[in-house]
C-alpha positions in Angstrom: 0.0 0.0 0.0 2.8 2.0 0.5 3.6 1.8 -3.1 0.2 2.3 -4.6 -0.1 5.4 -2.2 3.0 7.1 -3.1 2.3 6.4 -6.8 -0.9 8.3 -6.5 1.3 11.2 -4.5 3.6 11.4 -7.4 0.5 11.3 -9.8 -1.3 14.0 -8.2 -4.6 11.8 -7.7 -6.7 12.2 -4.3 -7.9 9.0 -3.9 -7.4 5.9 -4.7 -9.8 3.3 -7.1 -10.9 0.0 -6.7 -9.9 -1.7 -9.1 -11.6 -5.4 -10.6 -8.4 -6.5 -12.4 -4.8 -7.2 -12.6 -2.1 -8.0 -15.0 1.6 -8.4 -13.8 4.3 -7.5 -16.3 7.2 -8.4 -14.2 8.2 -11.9 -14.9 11.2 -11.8 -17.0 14.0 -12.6 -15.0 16.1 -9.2 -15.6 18.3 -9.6 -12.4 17.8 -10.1 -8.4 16.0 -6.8 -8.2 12.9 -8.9 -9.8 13.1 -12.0 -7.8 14.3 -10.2 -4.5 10.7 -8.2 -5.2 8.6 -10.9 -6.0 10.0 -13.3 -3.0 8.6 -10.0 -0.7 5.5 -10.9 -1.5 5.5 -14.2 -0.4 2.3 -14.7 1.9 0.3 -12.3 0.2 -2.6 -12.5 -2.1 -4.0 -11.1 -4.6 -7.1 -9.3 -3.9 -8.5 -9.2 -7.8 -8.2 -11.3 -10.4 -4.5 -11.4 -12.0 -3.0 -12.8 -15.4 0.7 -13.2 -15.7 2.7 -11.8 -18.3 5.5 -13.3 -20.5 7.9 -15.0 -18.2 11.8 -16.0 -19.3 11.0 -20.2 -20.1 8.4 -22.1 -22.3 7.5 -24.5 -19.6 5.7 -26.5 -22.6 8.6 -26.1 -24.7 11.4 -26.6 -22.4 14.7 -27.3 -24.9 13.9 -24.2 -27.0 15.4 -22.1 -24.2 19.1 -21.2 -24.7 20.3 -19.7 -21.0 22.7 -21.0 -18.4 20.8 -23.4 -16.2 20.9 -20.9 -12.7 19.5 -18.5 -14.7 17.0 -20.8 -15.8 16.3 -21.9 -12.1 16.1 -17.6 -11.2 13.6 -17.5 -13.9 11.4 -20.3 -12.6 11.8 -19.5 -9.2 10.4 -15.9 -10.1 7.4 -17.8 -12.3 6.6 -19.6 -9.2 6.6 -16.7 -6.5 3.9 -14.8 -8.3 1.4 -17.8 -8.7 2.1 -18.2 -5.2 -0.1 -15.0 -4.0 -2.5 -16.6 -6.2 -2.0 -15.1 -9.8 -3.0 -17.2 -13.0 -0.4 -18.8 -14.7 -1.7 -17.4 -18.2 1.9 -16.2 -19.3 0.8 -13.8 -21.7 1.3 -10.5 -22.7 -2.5 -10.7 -24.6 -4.4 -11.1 -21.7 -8.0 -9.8 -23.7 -7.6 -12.9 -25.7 -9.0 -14.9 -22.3 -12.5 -16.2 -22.1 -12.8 -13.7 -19.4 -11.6 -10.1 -20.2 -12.5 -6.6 -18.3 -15.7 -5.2 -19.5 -16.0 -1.5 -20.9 -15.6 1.2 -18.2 -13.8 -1.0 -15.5 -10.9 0.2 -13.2 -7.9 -1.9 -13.7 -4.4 -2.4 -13.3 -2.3 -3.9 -15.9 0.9 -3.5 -17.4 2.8 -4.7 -20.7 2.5 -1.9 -22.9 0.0 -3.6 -25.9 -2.3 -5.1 -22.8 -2.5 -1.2 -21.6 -3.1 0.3 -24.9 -5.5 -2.7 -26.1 -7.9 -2.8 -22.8 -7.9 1.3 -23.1 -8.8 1.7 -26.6 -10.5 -1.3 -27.8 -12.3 -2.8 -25.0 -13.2 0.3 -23.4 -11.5 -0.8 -19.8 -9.7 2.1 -17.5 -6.0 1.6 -16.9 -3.0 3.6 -16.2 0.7 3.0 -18.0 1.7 0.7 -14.8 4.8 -1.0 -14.8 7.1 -3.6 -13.1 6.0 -3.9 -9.1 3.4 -1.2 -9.1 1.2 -3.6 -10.9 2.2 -6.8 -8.7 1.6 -4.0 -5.9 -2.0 -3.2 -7.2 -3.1 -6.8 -7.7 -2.4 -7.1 -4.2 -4.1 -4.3 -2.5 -7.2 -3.8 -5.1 -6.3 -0.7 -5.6 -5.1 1.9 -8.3 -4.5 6.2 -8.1 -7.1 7.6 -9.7 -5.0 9.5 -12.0 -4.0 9.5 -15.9 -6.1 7.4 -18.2 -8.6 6.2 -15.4 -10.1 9.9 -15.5 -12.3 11.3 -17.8 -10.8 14.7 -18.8 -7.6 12.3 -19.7 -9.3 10.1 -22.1 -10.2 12.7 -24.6 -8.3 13.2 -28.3 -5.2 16.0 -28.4 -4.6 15.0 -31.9 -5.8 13.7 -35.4 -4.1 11.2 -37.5 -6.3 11.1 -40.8 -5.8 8.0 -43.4 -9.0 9.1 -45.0 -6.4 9.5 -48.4 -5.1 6.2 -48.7 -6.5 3.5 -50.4 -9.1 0.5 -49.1 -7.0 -2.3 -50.2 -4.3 -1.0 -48.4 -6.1 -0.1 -45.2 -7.6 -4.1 -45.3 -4.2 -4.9 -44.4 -2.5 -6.2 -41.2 1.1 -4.5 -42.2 -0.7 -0.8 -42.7 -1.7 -1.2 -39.1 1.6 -1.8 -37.9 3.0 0.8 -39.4 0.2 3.1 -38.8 1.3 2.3 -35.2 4.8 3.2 -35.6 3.5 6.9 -37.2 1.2 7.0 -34.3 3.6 6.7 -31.1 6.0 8.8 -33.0 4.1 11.9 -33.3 1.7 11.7 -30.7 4.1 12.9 -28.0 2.0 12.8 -24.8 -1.6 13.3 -26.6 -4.5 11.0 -26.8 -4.5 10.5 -30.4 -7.4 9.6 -32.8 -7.7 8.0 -35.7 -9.9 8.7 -38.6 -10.6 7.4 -41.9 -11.0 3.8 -41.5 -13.8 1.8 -42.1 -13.4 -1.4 -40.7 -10.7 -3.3 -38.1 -10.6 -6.5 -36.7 -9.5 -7.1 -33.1 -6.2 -8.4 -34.2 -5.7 -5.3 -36.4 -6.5 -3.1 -33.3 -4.1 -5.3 -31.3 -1.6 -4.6 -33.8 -1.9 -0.9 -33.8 -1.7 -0.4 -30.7 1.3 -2.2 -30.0 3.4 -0.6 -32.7 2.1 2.8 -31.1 2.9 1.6 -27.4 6.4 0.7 -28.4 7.4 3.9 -30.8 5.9 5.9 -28.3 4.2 6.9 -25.2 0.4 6.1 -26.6 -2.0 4.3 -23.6 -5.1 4.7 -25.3 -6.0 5.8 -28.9 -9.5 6.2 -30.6 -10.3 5.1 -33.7 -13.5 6.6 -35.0 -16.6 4.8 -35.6 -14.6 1.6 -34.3 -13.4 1.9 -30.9 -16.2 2.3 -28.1 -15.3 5.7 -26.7 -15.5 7.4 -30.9 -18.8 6.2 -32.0 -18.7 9.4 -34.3 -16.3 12.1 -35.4 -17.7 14.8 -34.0 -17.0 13.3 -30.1 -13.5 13.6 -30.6 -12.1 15.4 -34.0 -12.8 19.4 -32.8 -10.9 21.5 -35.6 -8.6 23.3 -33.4 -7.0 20.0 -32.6 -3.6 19.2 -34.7 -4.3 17.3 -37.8 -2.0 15.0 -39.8 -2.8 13.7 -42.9 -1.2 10.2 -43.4 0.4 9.9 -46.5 1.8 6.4 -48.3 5.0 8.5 -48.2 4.9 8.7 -44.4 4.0 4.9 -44.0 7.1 4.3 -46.1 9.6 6.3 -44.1 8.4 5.4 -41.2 8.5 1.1 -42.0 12.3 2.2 -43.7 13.5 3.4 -40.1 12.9 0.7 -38.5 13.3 -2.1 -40.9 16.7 -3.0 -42.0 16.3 -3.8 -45.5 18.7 -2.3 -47.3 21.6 -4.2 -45.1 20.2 -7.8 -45.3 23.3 -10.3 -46.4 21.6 -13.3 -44.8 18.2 -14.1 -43.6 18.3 -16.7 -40.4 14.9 -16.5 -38.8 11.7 -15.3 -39.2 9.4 -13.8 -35.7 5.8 -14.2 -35.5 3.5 -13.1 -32.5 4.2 -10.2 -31.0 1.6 -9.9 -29.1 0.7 -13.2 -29.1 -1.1 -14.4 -31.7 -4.8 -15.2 -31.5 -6.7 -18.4 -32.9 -7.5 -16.4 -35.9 -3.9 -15.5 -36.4 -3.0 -18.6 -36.3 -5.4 -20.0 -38.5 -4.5 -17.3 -41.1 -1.1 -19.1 -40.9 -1.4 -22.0 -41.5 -3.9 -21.0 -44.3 -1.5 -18.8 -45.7 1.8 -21.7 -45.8 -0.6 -24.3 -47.5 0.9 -27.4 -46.5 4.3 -26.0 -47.6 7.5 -26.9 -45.7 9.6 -24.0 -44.5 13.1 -23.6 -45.5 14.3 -20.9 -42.7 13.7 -20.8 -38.8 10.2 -19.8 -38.3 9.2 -18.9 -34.7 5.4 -18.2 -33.8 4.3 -17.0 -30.5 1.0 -17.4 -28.7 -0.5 -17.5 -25.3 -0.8 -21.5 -23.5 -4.4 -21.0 -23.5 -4.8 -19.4 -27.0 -2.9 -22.5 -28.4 -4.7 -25.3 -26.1 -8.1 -23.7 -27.4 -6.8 -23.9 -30.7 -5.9 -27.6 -31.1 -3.5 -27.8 -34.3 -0.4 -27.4 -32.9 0.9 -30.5 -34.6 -0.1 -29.3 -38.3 1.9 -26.8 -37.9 5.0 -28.5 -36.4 4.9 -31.0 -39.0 5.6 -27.7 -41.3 8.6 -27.3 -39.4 7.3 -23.9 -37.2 8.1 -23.3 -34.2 5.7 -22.8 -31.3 6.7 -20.5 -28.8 4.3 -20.0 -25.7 4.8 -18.7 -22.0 7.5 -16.4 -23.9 8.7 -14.7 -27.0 11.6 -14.5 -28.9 12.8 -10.6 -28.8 13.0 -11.2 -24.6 14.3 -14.5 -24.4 17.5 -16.2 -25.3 15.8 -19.2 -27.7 17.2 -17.6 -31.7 21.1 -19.0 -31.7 23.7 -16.4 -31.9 24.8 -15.5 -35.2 21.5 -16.5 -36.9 21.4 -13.7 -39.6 18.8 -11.1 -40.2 15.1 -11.7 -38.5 12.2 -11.1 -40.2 9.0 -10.2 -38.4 5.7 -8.9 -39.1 5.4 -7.6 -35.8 6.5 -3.8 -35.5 7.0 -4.4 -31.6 9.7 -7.2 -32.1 11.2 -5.1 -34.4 11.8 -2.0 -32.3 12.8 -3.8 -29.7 14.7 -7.1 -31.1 17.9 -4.8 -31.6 18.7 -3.8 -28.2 17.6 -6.8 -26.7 19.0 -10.0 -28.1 21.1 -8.2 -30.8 18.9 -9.0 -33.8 18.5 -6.5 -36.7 15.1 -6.7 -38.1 13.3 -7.0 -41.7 9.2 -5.4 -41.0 6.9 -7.6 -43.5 3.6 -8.5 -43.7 2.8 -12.1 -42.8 2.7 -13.2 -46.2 5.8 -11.8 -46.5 7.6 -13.8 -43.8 6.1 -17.2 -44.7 7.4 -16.7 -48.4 10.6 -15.4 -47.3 10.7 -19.0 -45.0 9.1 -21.1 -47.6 11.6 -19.7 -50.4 14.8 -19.5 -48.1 15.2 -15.5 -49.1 14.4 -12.2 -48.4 10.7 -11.8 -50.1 9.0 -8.0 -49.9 6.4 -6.6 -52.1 7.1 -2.8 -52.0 4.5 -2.0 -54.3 1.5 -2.0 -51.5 3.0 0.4 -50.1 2.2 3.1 -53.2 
């Protein structure tokens, strides 16, 4: 409580909310600091329920991970101390794609950047930008500041990104949401931003967005008008003396060129799929989209335990040669060997942060793109969707 309360001092809030829900980003094994925190706990409980983030092992895919075996037995140790004050072993960092998900207008407390931004924007849910130990600290206590994004006055559109210029075909697509994302985070700063022009998303495109914007910037919550529950219509949320910016295909190309390093690919090694984990749809859509064909080059996948029990093909795609990767994913983990090549991913998330964390430079594709690049054995892009 000490925590929580001196958040909400630093936050400026009043008082503090109850909150009906928890999600604990802080299971990667990044040092003592983590484990030393988690092993304070021990004897409490959780007062709400609490999902359970990415962690540092596949515990269903045991041999994929590649670190020293105390490490290993750190990272477990940490697993096992927050199921202990009663948290759900869901390992995820796409906790909305659970049976049971916070309903529109609840007070929660989650962390992982594309969990925040998703339960904000798309299911309508109130949650501040927690991090590591504040949210383990809110699960326990049931409570959150009532500060930031849980407040009305904070949930309202600074700026307008407008696509209403581009083209349908390309605004069908999963990649123009990632990189939509990417434009998003850039120039939002520390606005609410809103989105206009498009006419229909999926969840998973949402999902997308949101975690390409989360990771290029500081975006918690975004609207997208006549989609997301909070812009039914235009006039809620797009005021003309807001900033406008009209999204160009020129933009979307130079903002997919900074972070994709195609012009210095020499070798291709892997390809990264899941970031956020993907859902049952996504992985039907792969498995449609390799049609039975073998793959040539490393191809990881990444999905929540739950996600890929409920989905019940795991072997179809194995037999493809994919790899499944749950409990985990492969930009946080040691699991790709060293000196691999060039990744591919069609995940803008793995590829901002893939670099600094396990030294990988990054190709951003669209998933066709990455399962002809691992069916062929090469580097496959098809630039022209992007004009």
């Amino acid at each position: 409580m000490r925590i929580v309360s001196g958040l909400a001092r630093a936050s400026g809030a009043r008082r503090l909310l109850d909150i009906s829900a928890a999600h604990i980003d802080g299971c990667l094994y990044n040092g003592e600091a983590s484990l030393d925190f988690a092993k304070r706990l021990a004897g409490a409980r959780v007062r709400v329920p609490t999902t359970l983030n990415v962690s540092s092992l596949d515990l269903l895919h045991p041999d994929l991970i590649r670190s020293d075996p105390e490490t290993q037995s750190r990272a477990r140790q940490l697993m096992d101390a927050y199921t202990a004050i009663g948290a759900r072993p869901t390992w995820t960092c796409a906790p909305y794609q659970d049976l049971t998900r916070p309903a529109f207008g609840d007070h929660i407390a989650w962390a992982e950047s594309s969990a925040i931004v998703f339960a904000n924007s798309v299911l309508g849910a109130r949650t501040g930008r927690y991090g590591d130990f504040i949210d383990a600290a809110a699960a326990v206590t049931g409570r959150a500041p009532a500060a930031g994004l849980h407040l009305d006055e904070n949930r309202r559109a600074g700026i307008v990104f407008d696509v209403s210029g581009l083209s349908t075909g390309l605004k069908q697509r999963d990649a123009f949401f990632a990189v939509l994302g990417l434009v998003v985070g850039a120039r939002s700063g520390g606005l609410v931003p809103a989105i206009v022009g498009v006419d229909t998303a999926t969840e998973d495109q949402l999902k997308i967005l949101g975690a390409a914007a989360a990771s290029a910037g500081s975006v918690g919550l975004f609207h997208m008008v006549g989609i997301t529950p909070e812009a039914p219509t235009t006039n809620q949320l797009t005021a003309s003396e807001l900033p406008q910016i009209m999204v160009t295909t020129d933009l979307l190309r130079s903002a997919r060129q900074r972070i994709s390093a195609d012009g210095g690919v020499s070798h291709l090694g892997s390809v990264h799929l899941g970031t956020p984990h993907y859902s049952t749809n996504q992985l039907d859509h792969l498995l449609s989209t390799l049609g039975g064909r073998p793959i040539r080059l490393s191809l990881y996948v990444s999905t929540g335990r739950d996600v890929l029990k409920a989905w019940g093909r795991e072997e179809e795609l194995s037999a493809l040669g994919v790899t499944i990767v749950t409990d985990t994913c492969t930009y946080v983990t040691s699991i790709v060997p060293l000196g691999s090549g060039m990744a591919m991913t069609d995940s803008a998330k793995w590829a901002y942060y893939a670099p600094g964390n396990i030294g990988l430079q990054a190709v951003l594709g669209s998933v066709e793109e990455c399962v002809e690049s691992a069916v062929s054995g090469h580097l496959v892009k098809r630039d022209d969707q992007w004009t």
